[in-house]
KOLLUMMI-685956 format. One record per residue (C-alpha): x, y, z. Coordinates in pm, 1 decimal. Layout:
N
REC       east      north         up
REC          X          Y          Z
...
# end
This chain:
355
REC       east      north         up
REC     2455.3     1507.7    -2752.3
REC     2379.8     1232.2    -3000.4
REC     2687.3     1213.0    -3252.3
REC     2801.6      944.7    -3495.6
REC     3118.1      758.6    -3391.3
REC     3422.6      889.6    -3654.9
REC     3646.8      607.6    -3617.2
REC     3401.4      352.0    -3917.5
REC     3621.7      146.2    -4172.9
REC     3586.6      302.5    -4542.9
REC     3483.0      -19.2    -4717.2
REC     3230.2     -254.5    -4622.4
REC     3075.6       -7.6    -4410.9
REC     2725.5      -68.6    -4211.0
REC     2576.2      213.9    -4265.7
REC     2280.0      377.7    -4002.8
REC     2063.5      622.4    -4187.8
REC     1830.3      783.7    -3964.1
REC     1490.5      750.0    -4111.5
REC     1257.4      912.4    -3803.3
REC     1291.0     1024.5    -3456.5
REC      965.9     1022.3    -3221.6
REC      971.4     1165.4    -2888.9
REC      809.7     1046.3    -2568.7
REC      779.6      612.8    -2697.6
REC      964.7      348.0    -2601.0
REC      973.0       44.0    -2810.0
REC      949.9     -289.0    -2659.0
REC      896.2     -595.4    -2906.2
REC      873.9     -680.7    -3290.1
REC      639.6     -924.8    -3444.2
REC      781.0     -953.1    -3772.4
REC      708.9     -632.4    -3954.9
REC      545.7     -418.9    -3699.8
REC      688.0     -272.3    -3399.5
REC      501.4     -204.0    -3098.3
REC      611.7       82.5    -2858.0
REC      438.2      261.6    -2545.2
REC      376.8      608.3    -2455.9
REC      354.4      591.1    -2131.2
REC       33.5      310.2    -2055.2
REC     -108.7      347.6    -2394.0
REC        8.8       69.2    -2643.3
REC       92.2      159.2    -2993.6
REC      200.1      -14.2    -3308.3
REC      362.3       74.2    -3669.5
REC      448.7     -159.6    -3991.3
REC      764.6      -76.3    -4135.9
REC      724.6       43.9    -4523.0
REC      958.6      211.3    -4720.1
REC     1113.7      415.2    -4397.0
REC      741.4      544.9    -4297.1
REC      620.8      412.1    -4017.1
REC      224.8      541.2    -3935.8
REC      128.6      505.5    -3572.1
REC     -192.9      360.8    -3451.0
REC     -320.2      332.2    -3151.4
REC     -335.1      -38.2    -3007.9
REC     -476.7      -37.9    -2659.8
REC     -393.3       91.7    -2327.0
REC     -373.0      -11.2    -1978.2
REC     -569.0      146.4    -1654.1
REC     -308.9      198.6    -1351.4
REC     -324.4      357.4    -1032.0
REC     -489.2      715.3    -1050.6
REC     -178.2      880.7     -900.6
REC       55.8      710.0    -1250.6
REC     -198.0      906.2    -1481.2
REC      -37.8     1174.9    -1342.5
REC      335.7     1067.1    -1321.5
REC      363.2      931.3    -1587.9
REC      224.5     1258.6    -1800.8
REC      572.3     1443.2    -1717.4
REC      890.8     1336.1    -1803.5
REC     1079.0     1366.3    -1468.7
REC      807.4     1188.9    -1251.2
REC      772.4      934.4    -1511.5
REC     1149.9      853.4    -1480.5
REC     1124.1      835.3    -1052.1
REC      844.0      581.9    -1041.9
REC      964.9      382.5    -1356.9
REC      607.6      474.4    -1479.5
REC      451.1      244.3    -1861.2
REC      549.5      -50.9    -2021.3
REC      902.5     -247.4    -1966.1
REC      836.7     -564.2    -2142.5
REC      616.4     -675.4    -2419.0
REC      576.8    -1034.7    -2589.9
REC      337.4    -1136.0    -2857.3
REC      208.8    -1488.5    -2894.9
REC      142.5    -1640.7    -3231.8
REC     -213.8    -1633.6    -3170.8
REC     -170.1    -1233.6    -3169.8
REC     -213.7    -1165.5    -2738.4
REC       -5.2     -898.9    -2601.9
REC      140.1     -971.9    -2282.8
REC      317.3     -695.8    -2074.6
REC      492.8     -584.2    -1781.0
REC      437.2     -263.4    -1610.6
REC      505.3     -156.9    -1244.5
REC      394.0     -418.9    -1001.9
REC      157.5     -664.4    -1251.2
REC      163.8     -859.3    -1559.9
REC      -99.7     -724.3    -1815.0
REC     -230.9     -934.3    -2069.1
REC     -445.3     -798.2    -2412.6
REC     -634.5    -1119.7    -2589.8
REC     -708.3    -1041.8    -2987.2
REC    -1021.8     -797.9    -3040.8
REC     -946.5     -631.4    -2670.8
REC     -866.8     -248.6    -2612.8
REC     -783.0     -273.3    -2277.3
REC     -542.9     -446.1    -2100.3
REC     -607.5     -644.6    -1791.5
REC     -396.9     -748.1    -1495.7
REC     -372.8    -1147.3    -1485.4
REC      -70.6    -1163.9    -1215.2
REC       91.0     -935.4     -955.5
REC      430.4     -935.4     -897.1
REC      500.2     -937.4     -504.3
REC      866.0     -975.9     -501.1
REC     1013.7     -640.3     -696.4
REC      827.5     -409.8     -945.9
REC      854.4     -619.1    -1266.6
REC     1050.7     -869.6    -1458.2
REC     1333.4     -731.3    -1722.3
REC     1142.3     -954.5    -2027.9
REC      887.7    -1186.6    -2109.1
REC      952.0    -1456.9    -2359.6
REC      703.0    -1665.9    -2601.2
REC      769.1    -2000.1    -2761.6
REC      664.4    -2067.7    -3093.2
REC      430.9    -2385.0    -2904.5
REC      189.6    -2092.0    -2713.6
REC      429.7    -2095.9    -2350.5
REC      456.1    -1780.6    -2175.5
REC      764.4    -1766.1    -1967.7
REC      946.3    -1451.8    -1690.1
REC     1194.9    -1442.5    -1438.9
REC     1173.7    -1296.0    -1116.2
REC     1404.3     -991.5    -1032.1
REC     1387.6     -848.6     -738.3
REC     1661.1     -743.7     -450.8
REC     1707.7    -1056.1     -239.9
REC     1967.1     -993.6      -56.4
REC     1868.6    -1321.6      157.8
REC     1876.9    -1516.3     -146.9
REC     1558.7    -1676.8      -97.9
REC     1447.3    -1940.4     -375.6
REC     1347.5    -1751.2     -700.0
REC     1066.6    -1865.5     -957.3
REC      990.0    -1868.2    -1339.2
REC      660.2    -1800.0    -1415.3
REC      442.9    -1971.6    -1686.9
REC      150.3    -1958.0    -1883.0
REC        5.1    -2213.4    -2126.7
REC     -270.6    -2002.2    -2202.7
REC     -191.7    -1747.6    -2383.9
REC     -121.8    -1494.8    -2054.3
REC     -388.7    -1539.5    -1896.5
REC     -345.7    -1770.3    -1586.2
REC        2.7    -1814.7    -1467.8
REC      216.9    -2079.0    -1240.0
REC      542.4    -2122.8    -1077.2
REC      673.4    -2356.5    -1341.0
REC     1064.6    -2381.2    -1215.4
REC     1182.9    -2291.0     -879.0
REC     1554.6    -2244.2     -798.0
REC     1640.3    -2333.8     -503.0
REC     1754.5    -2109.9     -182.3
REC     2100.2    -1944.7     -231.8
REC     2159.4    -2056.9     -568.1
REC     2101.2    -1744.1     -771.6
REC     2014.1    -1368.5     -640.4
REC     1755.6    -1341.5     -958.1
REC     1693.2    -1402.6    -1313.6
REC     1758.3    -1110.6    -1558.2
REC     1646.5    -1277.8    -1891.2
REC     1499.3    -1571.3    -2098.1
REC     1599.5    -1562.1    -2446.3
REC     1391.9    -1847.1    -2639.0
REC     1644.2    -1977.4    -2952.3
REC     1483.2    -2102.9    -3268.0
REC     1796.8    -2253.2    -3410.9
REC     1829.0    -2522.7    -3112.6
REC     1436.1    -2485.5    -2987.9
REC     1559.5    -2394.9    -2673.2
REC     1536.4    -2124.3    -2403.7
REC     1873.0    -1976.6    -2261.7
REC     1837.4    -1852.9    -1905.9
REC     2065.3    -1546.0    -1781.1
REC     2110.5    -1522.0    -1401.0
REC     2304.3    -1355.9    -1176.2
REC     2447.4    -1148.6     -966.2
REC     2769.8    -1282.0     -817.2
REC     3013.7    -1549.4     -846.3
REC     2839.4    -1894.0     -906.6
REC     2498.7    -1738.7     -942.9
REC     2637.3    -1558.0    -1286.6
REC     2460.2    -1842.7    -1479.1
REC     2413.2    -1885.2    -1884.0
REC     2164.3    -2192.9    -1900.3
REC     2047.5    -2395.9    -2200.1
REC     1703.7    -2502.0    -2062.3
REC     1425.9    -2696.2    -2275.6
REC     1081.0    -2540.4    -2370.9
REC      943.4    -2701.1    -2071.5
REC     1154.7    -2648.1    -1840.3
REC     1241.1    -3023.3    -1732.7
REC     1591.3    -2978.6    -1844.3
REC     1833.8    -2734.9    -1777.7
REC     2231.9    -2752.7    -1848.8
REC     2512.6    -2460.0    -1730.9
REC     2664.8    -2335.5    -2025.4
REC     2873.4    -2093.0    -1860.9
REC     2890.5    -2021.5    -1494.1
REC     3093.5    -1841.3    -1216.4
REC     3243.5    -1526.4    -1285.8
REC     3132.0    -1151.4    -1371.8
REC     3127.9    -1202.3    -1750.4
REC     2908.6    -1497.9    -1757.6
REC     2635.2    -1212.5    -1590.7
REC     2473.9    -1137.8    -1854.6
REC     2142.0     -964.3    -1947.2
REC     2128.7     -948.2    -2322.9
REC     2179.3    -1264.5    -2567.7
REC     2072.1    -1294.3    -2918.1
REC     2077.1    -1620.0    -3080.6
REC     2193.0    -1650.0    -3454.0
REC     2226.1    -2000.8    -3683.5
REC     2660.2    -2061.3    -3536.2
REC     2588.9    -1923.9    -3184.5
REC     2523.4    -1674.2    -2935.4
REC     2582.9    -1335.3    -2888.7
REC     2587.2    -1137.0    -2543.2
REC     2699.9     -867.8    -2356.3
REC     2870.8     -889.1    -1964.1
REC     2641.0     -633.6    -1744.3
REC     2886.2     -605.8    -1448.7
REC     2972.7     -281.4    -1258.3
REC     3295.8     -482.3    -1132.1
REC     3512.0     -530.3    -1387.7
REC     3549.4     -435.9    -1773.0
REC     3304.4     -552.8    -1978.9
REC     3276.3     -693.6    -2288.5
REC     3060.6     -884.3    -2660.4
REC     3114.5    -1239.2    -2644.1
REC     2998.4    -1499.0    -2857.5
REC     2969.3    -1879.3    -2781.3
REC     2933.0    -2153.9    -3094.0
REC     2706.4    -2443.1    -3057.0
REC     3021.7    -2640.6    -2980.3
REC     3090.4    -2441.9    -2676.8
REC     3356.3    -2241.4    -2779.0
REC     3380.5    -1863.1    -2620.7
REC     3519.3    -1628.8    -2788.3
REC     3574.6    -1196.9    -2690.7
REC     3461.5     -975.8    -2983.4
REC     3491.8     -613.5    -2833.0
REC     3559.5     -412.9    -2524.9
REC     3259.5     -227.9    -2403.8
REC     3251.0       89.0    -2237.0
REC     2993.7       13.7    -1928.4
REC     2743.0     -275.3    -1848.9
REC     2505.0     -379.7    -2150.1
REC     2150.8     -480.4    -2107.1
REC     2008.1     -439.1    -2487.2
REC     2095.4     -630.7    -2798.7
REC     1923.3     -734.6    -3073.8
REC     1931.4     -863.4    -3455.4
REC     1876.3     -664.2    -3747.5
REC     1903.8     -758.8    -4159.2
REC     2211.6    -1031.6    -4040.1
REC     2412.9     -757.7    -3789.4
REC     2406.5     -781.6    -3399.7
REC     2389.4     -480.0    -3189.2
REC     2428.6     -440.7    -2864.3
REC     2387.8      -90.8    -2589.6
REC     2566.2       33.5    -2335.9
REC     2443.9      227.7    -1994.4
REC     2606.9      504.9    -1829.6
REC     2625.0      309.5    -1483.8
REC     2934.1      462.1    -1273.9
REC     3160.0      287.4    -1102.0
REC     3539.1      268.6     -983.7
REC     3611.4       32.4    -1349.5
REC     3340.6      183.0    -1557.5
REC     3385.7      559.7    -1509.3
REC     3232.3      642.0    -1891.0
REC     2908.0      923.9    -1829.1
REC     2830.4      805.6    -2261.0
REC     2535.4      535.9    -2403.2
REC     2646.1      394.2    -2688.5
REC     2486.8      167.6    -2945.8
REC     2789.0     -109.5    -3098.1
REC     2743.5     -295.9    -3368.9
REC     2943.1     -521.2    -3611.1
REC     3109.6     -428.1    -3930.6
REC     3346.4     -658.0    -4138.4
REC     3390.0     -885.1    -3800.9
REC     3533.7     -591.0    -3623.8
REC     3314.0     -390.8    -3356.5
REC     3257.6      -34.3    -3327.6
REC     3059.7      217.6    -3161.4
REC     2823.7      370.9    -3396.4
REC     2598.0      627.1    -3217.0
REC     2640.0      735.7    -2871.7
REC     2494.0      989.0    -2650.4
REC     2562.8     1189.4    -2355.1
REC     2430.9     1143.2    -1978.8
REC     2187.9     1427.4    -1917.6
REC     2258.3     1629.5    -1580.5
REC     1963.7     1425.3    -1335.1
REC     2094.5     1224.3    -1081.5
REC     2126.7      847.1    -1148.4
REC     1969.5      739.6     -811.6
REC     1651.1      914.5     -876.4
REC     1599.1      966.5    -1208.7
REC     1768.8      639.3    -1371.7
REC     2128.9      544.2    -1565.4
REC     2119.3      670.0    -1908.8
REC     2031.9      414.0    -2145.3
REC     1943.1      267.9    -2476.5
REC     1673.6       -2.3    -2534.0
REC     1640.9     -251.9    -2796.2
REC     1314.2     -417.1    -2862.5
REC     1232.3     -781.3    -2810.3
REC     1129.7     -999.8    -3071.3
REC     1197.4    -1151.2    -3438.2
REC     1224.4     -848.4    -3655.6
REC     1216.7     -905.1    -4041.5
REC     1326.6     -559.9    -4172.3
REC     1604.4     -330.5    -4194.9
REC     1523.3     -108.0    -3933.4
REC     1714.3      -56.6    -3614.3
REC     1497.3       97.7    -3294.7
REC     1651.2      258.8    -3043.1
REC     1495.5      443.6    -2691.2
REC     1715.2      646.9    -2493.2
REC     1646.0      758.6    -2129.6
REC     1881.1     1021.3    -1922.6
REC     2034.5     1119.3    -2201.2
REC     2084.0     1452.3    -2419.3
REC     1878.2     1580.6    -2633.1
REC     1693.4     1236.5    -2651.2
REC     1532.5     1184.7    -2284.4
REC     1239.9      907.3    -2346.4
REC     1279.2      945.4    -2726.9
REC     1304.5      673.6    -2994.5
REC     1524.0      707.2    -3311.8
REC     1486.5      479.0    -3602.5
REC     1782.8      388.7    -3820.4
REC     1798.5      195.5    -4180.3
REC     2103.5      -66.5    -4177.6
REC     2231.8     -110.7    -4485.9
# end
């Protein structure tokens, strides 16, 4: 069930009006104007104009035979976390991905994408970040439980060699879930986590050489979404532990708690001046909710504006329900949103107009 929250102000209302609904594509990153989705390992890409968006074909990528056929049906698709889970674009106009197991990397004029690193530790890093200056940077996420040392991975050249450029050390963090690059401060913010100290919000430079905590040590400094804007940032606690809840932090440092949330967040993004941020229907003995919801910001009050129901497929096989929020600078009005393991909109995008 996908149904508009009823509790909105009257005046100075941010209005979603949906302008298209595609099913089976997932977005993953804008690049000003155009958006660039997956269905399943083929790459697509639409420019926003006047609510129309016309999808073309971009490029696709080969995997294993046996994923051809996974990822052609919507349950099988969900098991094996089949297609595309990250997407960056340089300035130079590459495409670099992730998809199960590899980083995939699409230089200008190509139709195919080609493997230029596999990921041995874990199937895939949550996001890939580019710098305005051409630098390619992940995170590695994976299990260890042993807390073994954990590496950022960069590229100078546009994707298509990569190296351990920043190592942290044994037992300091259990694994990176983001890298958020911030033009404002021409800096990278690095979210790690997953308990106690390890819950990390850094302030690193574009190369790496330094790196300062800005918050640290406790379940709502584990975060997975951030989105920089001119007085701050913006993100979301992702903890199954305790409540969680929008922050924002000012250049100065100070920390301030916008809204409850209803479960851990994982998604936000910036669209036409308003921040929005997703929920996940992840059980647990604090965050009981079996809802997605999509918050955003209206008259410097927060409030859930769309939300949708868990669909009936168990969560250890066939994934939390979700809602995904591309990466990227996007210069329009338009707000895209994919659901998973939810009703009716099971690997479906819906496009909204903010106004």
């Amino acid at each position: 069930m996908r149904e508009e929250a009823a509790s909105l102000p009257k005046s100075s209302e941010l209005r979603l009006t949906m302008v298209e609904r595609q099913p089976n594509l997932r977005v993953l990153a804008w690049a000003g104007d155009v958006l660039y989705a997956s269905r399943g390992y083929q790459m697509l890409r639409a420019t926003a104009s006047d609510g129309k968006f016309a999808w073309s074909p971009v490029a696709r990528f080969r995997p294993a035979p046996w994923r051809w056929l996974t990822s052609g049906n919507r349950l099988t698709s969900r098991l094996v976390r089949d297609g595309f889970h990250a997407l960056a674009i340089t300035r130079s106009g590459a495409l670099v991905g992730a998809v199960p197991g590899a980083i995939v990397t699409l230089a200008p004029g190509e139709k195919e994408f080609r493997i230029t690193h596999r990921v041995t530790r874990g199937t895939r890093p949550l996001h890939i970040v580019a710098t305005p200056a051409g630098h390619l940077f992940f995170g590695e996420y994976f299990d260890n439980s042993e807390r073994h040392e954990v590496h950022i991975y960069g590229s100078t050249d546009q994707g298509e060699t990569w190296h351990v450029a920043y190592t942290f050390p044994r037992r300091a963090i259990r694994h990176i879930h983001n890298i958020v690059y911030d033009p404002w401060e021409n800096c990278l913010w690095i979210l790690t986590g997953d308990y106690g100290d390890e819950c990390r919000i850094l302030r690193a430079s574009c190369d790496l050489r330094t790196m300062d905590v800005a918050l640290s040590g406790d379940q709502q400094a584990r975060a997975v979404a951030l989105v920089p804007v001119p007085n701050g940032l913006y993100f979301s606690s992702d903890t199954p532990l305790e409540k969680n809840h929008v922050y924002h932090l000012d250049r100065s440092g100070k920390l301030s708690v916008l809204c409850d949330l209803e479960s851990s967040s994982i998604y936000g993004c910036r669209v036409a001046g308003s921040v929005f941020f997703t929920t996940m229907a992840e059980p647990s003995t604090v965050n009981e909710t079996q809802s997605v919801h999509l918050h955003g910001e209206i008259a410097n009050h927060w409030y859930s504006l769309v939300r949708w129901k868990k669909d009936r497929w168990p969560t250890r096989f066939f994934q939390y329900g979700n809602a995904f929020l591309p990466d990227g600078n996007n210069t329009t009005p338009y707000l895209a949103v994919s659901t998973i393991a939810v009703e009716p909109d099971d690997l479906a995008t819906s496009i909204f107009r903010v106004a």
